[in-house]
C-alpha positions as CSV (number, residue, x, y, z in Angstrom):
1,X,102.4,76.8,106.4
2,X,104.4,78.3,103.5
3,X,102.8,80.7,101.1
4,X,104.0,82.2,98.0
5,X,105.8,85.6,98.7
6,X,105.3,88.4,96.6
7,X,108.5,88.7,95.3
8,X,108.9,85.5,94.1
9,X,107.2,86.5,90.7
10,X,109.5,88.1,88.6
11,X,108.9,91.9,87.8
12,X,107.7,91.2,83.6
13,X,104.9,88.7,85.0
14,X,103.7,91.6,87.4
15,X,101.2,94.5,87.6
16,X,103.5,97.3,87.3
17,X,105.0,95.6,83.7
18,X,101.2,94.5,82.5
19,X,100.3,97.9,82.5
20,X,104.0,99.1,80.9
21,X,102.9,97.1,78.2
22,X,99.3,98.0,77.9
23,X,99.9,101.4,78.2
24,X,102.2,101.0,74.9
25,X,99.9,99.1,73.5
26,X,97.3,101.9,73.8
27,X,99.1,104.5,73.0
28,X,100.2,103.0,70.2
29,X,96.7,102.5,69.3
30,X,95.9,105.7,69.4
31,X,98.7,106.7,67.4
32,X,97.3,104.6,64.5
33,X,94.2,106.4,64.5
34,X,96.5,109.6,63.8
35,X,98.9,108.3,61.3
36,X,95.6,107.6,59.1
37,X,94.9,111.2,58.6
38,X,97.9,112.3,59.0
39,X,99.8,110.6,55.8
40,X,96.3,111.4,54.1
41,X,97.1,114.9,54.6
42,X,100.6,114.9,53.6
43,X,99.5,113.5,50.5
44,X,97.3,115.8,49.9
45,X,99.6,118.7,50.7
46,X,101.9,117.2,48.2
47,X,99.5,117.4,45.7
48,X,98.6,120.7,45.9
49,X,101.8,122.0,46.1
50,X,103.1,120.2,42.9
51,X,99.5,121.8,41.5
52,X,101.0,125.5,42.6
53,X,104.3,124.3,41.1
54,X,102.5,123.3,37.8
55,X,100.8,126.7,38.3
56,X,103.8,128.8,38.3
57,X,105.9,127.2,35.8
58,X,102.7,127.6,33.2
59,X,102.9,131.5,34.0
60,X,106.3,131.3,31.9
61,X,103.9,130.3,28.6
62,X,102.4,133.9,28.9
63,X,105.9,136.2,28.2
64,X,106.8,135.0,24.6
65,X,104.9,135.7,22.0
66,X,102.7,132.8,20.6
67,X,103.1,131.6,24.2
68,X,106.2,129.7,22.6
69,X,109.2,128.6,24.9
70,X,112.2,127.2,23.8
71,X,113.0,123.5,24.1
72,X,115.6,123.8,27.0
73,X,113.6,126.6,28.9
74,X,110.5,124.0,28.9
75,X,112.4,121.2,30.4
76,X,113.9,123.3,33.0
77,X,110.4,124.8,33.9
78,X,108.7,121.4,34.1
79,X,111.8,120.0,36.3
80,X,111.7,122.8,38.3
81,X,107.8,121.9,39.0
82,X,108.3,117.8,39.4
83,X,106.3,117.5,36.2
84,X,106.2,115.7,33.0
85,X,103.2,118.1,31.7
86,X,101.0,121.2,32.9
87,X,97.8,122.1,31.5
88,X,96.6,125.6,32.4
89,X,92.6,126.4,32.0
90,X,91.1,129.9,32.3
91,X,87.3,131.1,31.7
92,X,87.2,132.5,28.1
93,X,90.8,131.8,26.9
94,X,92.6,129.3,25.2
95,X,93.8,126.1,27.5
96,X,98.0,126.3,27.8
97,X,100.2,123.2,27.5
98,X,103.4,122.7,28.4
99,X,104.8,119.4,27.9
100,X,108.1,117.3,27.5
101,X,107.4,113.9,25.2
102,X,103.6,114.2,26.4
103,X,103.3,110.7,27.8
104,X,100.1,108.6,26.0
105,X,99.1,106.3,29.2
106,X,98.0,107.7,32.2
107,X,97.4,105.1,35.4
108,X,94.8,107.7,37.2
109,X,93.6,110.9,37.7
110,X,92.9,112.3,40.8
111,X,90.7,115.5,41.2
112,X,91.7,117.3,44.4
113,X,88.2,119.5,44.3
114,X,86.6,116.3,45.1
115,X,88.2,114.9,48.0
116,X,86.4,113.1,50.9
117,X,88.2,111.6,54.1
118,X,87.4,108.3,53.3
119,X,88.6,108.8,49.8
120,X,91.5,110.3,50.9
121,X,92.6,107.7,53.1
122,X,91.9,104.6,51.2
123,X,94.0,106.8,47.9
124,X,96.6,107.3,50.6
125,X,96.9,103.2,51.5
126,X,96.8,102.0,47.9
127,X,99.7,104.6,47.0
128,X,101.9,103.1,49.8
129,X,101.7,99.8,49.2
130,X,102.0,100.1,45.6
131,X,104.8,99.0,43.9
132,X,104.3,98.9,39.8
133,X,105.8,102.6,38.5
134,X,103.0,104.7,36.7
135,X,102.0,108.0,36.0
136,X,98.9,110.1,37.3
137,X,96.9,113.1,36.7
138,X,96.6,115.2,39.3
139,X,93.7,118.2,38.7
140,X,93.0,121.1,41.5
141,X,92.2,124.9,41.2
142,X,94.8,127.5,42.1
143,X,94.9,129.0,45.3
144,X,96.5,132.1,43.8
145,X,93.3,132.5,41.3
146,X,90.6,129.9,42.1
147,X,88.8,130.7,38.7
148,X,91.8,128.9,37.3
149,X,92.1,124.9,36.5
150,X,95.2,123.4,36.6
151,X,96.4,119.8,35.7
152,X,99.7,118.3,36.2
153,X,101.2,114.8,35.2
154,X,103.4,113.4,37.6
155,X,105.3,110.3,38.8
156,X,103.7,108.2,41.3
157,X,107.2,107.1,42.1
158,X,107.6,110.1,44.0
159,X,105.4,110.1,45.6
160,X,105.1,107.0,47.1
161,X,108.7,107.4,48.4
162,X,107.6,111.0,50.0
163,X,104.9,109.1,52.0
164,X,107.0,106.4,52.7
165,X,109.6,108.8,54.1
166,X,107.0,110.8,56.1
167,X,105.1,107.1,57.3
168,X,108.5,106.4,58.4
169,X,109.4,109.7,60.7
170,X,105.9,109.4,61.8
171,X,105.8,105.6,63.3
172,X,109.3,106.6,64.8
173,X,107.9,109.3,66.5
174,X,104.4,107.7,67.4
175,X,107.1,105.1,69.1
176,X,109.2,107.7,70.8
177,X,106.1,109.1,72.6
178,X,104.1,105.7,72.9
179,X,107.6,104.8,75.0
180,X,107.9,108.1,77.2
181,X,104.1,107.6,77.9
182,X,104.5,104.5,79.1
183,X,107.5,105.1,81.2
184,X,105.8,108.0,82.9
185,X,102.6,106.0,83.2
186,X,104.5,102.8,84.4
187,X,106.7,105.1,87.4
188,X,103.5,107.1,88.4
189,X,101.4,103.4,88.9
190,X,104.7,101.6,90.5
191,X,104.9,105.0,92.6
192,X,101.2,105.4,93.8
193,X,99.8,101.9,93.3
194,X,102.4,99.2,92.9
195,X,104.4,99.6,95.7
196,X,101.6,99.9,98.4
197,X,100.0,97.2,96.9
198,X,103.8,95.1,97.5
199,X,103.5,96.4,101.0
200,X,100.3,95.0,101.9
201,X,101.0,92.5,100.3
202,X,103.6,91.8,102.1
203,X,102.2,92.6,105.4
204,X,99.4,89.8,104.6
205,X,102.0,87.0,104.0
206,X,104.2,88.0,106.6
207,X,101.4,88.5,109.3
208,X,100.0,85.0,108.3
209,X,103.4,83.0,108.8
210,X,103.2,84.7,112.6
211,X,100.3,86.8,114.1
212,X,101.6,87.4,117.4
213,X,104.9,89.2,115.8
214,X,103.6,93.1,116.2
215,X,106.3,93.9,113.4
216,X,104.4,92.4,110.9
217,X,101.7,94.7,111.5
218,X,101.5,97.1,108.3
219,X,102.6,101.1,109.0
220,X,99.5,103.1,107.3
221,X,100.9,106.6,105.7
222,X,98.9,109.5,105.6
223,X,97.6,109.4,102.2
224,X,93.3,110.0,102.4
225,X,92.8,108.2,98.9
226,X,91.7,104.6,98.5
227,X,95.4,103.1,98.8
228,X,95.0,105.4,102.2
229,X,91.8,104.1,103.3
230,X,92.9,100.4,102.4
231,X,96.2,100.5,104.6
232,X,94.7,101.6,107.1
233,X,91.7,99.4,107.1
234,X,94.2,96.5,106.9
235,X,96.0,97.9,110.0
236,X,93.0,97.7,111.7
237,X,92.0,93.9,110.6
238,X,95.4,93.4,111.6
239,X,95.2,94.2,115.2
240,X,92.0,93.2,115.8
241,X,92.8,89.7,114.4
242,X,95.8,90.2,116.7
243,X,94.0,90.4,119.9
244,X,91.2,88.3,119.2
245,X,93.9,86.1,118.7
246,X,95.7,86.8,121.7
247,X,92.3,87.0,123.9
248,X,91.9,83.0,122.0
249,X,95.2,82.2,123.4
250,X,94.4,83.7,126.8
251,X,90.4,81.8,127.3
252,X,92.2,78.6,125.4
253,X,94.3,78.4,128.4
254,X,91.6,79.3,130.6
255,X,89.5,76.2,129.2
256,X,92.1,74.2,130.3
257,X,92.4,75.7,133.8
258,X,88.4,74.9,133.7
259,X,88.4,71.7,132.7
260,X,91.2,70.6,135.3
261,X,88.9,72.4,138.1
262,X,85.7,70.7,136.5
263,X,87.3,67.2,137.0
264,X,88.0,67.5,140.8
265,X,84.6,69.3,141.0
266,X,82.6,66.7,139.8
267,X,84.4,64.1,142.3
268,X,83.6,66.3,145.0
269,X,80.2,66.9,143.7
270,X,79.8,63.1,143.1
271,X,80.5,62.6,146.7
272,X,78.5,64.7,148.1
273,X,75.4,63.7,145.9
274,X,76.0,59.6,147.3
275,X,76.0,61.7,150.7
276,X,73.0,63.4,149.7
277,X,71.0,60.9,148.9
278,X,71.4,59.0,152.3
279,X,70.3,62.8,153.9
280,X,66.8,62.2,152.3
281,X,66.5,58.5,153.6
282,X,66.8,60.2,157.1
283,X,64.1,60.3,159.7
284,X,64.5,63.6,161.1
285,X,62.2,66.0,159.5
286,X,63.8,69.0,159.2
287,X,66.9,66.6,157.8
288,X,64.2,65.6,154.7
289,X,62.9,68.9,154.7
290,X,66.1,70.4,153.4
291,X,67.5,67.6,151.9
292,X,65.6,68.4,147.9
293,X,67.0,72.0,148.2
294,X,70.1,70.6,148.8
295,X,70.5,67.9,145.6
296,X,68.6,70.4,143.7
297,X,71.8,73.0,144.6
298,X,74.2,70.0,143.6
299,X,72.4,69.0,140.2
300,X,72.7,73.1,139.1
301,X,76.6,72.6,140.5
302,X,77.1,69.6,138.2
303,X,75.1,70.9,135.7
304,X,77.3,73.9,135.5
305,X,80.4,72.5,135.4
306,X,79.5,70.6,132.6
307,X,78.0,73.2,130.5
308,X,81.1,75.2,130.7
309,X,83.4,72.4,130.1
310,X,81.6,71.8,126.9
311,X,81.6,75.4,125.5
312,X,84.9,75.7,126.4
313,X,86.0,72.5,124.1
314,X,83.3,72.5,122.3
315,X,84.4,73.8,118.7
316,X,80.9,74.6,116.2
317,X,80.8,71.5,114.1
318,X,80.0,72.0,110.4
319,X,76.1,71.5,109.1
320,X,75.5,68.8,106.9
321,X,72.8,70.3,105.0
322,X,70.0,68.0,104.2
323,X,66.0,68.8,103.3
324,X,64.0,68.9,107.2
325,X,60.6,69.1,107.6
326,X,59.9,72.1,110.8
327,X,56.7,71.2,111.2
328,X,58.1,67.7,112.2
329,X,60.8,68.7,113.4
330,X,59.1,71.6,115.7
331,X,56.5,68.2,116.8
332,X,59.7,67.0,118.3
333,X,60.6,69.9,120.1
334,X,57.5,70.1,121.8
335,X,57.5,66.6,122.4
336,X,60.8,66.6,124.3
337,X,59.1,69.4,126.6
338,X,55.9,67.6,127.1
339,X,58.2,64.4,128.6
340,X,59.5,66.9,131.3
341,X,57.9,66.9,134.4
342,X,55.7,69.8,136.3
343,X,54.9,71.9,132.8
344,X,51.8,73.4,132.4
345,X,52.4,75.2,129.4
346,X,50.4,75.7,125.8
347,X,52.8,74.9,122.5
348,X,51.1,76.1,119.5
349,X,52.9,74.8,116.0
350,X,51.8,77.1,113.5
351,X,54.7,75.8,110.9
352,X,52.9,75.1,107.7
353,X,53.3,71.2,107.1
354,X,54.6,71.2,103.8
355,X,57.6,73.8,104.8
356,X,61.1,72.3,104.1
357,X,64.1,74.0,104.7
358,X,67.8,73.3,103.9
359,X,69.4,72.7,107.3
360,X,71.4,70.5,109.6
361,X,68.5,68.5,111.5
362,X,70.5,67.7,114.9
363,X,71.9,71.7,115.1
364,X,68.1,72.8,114.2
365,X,66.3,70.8,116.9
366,X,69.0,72.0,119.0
367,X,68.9,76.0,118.8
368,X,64.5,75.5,118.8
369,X,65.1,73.1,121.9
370,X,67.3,75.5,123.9
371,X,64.7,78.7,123.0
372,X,61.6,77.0,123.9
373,X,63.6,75.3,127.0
374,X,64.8,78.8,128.0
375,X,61.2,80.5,127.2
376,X,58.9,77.9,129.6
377,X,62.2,78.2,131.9
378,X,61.6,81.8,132.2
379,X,57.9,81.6,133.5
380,X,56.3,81.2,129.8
381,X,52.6,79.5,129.9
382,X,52.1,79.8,125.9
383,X,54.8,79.1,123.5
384,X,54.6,79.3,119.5
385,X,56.5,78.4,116.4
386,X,55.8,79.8,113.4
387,X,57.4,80.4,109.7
388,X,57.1,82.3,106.5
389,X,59.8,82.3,103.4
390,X,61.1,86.3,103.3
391,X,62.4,86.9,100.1
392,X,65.1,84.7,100.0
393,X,65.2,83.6,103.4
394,X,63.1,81.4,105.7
395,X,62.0,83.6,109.1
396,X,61.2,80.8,112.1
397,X,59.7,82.5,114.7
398,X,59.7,81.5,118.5
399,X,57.4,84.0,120.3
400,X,56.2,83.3,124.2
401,X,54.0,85.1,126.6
402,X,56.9,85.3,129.6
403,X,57.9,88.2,131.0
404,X,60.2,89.7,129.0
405,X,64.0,89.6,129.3
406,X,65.7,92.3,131.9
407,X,67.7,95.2,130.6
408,X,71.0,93.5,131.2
409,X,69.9,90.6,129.3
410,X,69.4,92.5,126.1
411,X,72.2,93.8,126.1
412,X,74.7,91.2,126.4
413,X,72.4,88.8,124.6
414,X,74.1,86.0,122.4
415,X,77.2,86.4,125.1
416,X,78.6,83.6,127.0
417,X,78.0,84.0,130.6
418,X,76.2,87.1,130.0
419,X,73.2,87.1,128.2
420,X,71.0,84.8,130.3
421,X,67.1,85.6,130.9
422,X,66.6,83.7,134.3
423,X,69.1,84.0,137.7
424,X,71.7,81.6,137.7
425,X,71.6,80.6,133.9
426,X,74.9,80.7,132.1
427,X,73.3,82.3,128.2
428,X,75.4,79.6,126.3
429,X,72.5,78.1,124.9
430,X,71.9,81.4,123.1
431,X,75.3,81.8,122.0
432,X,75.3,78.2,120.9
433,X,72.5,79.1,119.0
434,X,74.1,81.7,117.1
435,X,77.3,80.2,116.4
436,X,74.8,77.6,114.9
437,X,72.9,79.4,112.7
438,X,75.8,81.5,111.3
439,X,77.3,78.2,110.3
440,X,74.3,77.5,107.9
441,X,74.9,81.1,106.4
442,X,71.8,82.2,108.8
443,X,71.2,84.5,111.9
444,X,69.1,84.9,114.6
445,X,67.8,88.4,116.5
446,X,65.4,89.3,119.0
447,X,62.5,90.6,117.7
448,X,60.7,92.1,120.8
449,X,61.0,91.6,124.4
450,X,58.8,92.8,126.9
451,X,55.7,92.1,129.4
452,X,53.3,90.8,127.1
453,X,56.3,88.4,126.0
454,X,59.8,87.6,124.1
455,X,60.1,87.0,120.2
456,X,63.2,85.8,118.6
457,X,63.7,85.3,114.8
458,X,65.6,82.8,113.4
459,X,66.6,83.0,109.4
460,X,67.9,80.4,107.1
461,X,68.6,80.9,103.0
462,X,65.5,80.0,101.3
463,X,65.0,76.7,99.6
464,X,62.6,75.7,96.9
465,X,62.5,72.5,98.6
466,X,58.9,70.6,99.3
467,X,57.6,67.7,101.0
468,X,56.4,65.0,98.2
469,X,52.2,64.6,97.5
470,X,50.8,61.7,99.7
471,X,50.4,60.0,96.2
472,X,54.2,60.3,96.1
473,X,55.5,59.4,99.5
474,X,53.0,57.0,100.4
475,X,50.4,57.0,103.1
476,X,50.7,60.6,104.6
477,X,51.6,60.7,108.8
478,X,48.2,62.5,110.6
479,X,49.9,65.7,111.0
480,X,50.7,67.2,114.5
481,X,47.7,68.8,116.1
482,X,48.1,72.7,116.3
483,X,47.0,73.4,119.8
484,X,48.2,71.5,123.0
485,X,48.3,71.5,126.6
486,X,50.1,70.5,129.0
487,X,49.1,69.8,132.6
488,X,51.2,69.3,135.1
């Protein structure tokens, strides 16, 4: 199976050149948020210092007498200060004018002793993007002598081209370092994050196409961050996948060995049963005395064998999930053990009758079969089934009064040939059982085990499920008694 490799995206439709471009993008963000303030200020510094200009030229009023200057020295003073007229206001003296063809309309007047950022900045985006010529009035106190008022007419022209100038250098600039950023963002990522990421990436793809290759096992560095942690996490997935695979392999061929075996066993075992059977027709006493030990020894052979076989070919079938009633469907559990002969046993089924839950019906009679089958097999005398919704779970609960399971059995419970309760059993029902309840996204775990008896708990996700009313579904079934016995 052929998978899409890493590098067959191109680089622009990658991590590494999503966050080049984000990182741009943000940074450039952030540099909008500056350039604000920061043409709002150059404004403003402009301003005041055409205001100290104004200021100084107007000192030239106070040398002649009359403060009278002469045509040419006028023009050259108000040049000098970028203005086409100053006004100069002390405390308790006459106000001083100097002016060249005083103009009549003014377009505004701006007064820099009250300014406020928000003011500022929408003065500062009408001014650029204004194009009509006019003239303002621009008022502000000195900052050689604050007690003085000074007023100055300019051109907006100016201006505007100034701020257009200094918008200019300052985008350029905001571009310049939104582009360095990003370069040294974008080689740090590709450095620390990127590339790993291609690497493991790699490693996946390549150790799907062939697990059994050990050089498509990923090399962990030595880093101890998260990029660390995760190689090395993936290294270890990696080879246990690896030999679970190989240990597959290895009880796949096994099976097969089995199965082989198992055929010419049963033959033999066949034979020797028709053999059998004539050694119990015999007259000799001792002959008949041995002779149901003997078929009994053959049935467990054959029994075996087949067990096995199944496991070993035997591959956990998907649930088809349907609404089951467990109170029925426990009734027909216990009604399967009463058929068998020799039981002298007490099955209590406490399972509420209205209890539904969402499960395969077949797999769920199966695991409750095989627990109550292995319980009474185990020397039980009282066996009970009971259920309660946890949250969002069902709990089923299979509790007996046997004698507990042996050390050894707890401790390779739920193991093939290991986890058995009674000499001679195989524990593949148990494992069965697992494998079937982990298949409808449930569990199963021994709750207590000991001389007063064995619990097991079996859980299934929840289900809001419900039998319908009798006035529903029709005449309503006697439901199963809750207490019986058994005599052999």
């Amino acid at each position: 199976m052929q998978g899409a490799r890493p590098g067959n995206r191109t680089r622009f439709g990658g991590l590494s050149a999503r966050l080049l471009v984000l990182t741009i993008v943000f940074v450039m963000v952030s540099e909008v948020l500056i350039f604000a303030p920061s043409v709002s200020r150059f404004r403003l510094d402009y301003l005041g210092e055409r205001l100290a200009a104004a200021h100084l030229a107007s000192l030239a009023l106070q040398v002649p007498p009359d403060n009278v200057l002469s045509e040419q020295l006028g023009r050259e003073l108000l040049a000098h200060a970028g203005s086409l007229g100053i006004v100069l206001r002390r405390p308790g003296s006459k106000s001083l004018m100097l002016a060249d063809n005083m103009p009549v309309e003014i377009g505004a007047t701006y007064d820099l002793r009250q300014t406020g950022f928000f003011d500022l900045v929408g003065d500062t985006f009408a001014t650029l993007i204004r194009d009509e010529r006019r003239l303002i009035r621009v008022i502000g106190t000195s900052a050689r002598e604050p007690e003085t008022l000074v007023e100055t007419i300019l051109d907006e022209s100016e201006l505007v081209e100034a701020m257009r100038a200094f918008a200019s250098r300052i985008f350029q600039l905001s571009l310049v370092i939104s582009l360095m950023t990003a370069s040294l963002v974008y080689l740090v990522l590709q450095w620390l994050f990127v590339r790993p990421m291609r690497a493991m990436t790699a490693s996946m793809v390549g150790f799907r196409e062939d697990p059994e290759d050990g050089r498509r096992l990923i090399r962990p560095g030595r880093r101890t961050d998260e990029i660390g942690v995760a190689e090395r996490e993936l290294a270890e997935m990696q080879g246990g996948l690896r030999r679970a695979l190989q240990q597959r392999a290895r009880l796949a061929a096994i099976g097969t060995g089995v199965a082989k075996i198992n055929h010419d066993l049963r033959n033999i075992l066949a034979t020797v049963q028709l053999v059998s059977d004539h050694l119990s027709s015999s007259e000799d006493p001792k002959v008949r005395r041995i002779a149901p030990t003997l078929l009994g020894a053959i049935d467990r052979a054959v029994r075996l064998c087949s067990q096995t076989l199944s496991f070993a070919n035997e591959a956990v079938p998907p649930p088809k999930i349907a609404p089951v009633g467990l109170a029925a469907l426990v009734a027909e559990v216990r009604a399967e053990l009463v058929e068998a002969p020799g039981r002298d046993v007490r099955f209590d089924n406490a399972v509420a009758p209205d209890l539904v839950v969402d499960a395969d019906e077949e797999q769920l009679f199966r695991v409750l079969l095989n627990l109550a089958r292995n319980a009474l097999e185990a020397g039980a005398k009282t066996l009970t089934v009971r259920a309660a919704l946890e949250g969002d779970r069902h709990a089923i609960e299979v509790a007996d009064d046997g004698p507990g399971l042996t050390r050894k059995a707890r401790d390779n419970l739920f193991q093939a040939f290991g986890g058995s309760g009674k000499s001679g059993g195989t524990g593949l029902g148990l494992a069965i059982a697992r494998d079937l309840l982990r298949g409808h996204g449930g569990d199963i775990i021994l709750a207590e085990s000991g001389p007063r008896g064995t619990r097991f708990r079996l859980f299934l996700p929840a289900t809001v499920a419900a039998l319908p009313p009798p006035s529903q579904a029709g005449p309503a079934a006697e439901p199963p008694p809750a207490t019986l016995e058994v005599a052999a």
